[in-house]
N, C-alpha and C positions, 0 to 999 in steps of 0.2 A: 504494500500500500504506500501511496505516495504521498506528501503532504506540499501545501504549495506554501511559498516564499510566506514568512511570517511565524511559521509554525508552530500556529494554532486551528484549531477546526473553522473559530468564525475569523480567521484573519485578524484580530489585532490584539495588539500587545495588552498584557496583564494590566498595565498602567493604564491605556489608553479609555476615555468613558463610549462606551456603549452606544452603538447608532439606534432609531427608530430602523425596524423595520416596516417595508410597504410591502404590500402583493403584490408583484406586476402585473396580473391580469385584473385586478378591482379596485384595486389603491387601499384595503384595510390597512390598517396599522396596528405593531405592536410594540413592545419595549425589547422582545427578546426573542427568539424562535422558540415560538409554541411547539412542543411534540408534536400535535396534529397539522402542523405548518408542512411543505414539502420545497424541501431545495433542490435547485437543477440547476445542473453547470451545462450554460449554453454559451457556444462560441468562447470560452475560457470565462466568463463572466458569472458569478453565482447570481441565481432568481430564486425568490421566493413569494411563494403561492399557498393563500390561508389554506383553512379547512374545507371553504365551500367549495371555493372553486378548486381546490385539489380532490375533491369527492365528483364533482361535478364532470373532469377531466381523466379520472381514474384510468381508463381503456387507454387513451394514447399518452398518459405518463407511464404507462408500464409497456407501451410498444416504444417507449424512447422515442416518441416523436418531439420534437424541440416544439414549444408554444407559438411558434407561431402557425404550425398545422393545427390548434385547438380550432 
């Protein structure tokens, strides 16, 4: 398993404070990746996508289609 530059899971440093996250597909917001959240590394870029619409999406998040085939 490979880790990218920064090496942590969410990419930043222990110090560093904590971003909002948004959904890319709905614009929720949250303070932290919820378990029920889903990350997708597209084009080298992490996205994340809540619960609905990762529920909603389920079939071609697990064919690996990258969102923009949603």
């Amino acid at each position: 398993m490979t880790s990218l530059p920064g090496g942590s899971d969410n990419g930043a440093r222990a110090d560093e404070p904590r971003q909002r996250l948004v959904c890319a597909r709905c614009g929720a917001e949250a303070r932290t990746p919820p378990p029920t959240w889903t990350c997708s590394v597209e084009n080298g870029s992490r996205r994340y996508f809540c619960d609905t619409c990762s529920r909603e999406n389920l079939r071609a998040i697990e064919s690996r289609l990258d969102s923009a085939w949603w």
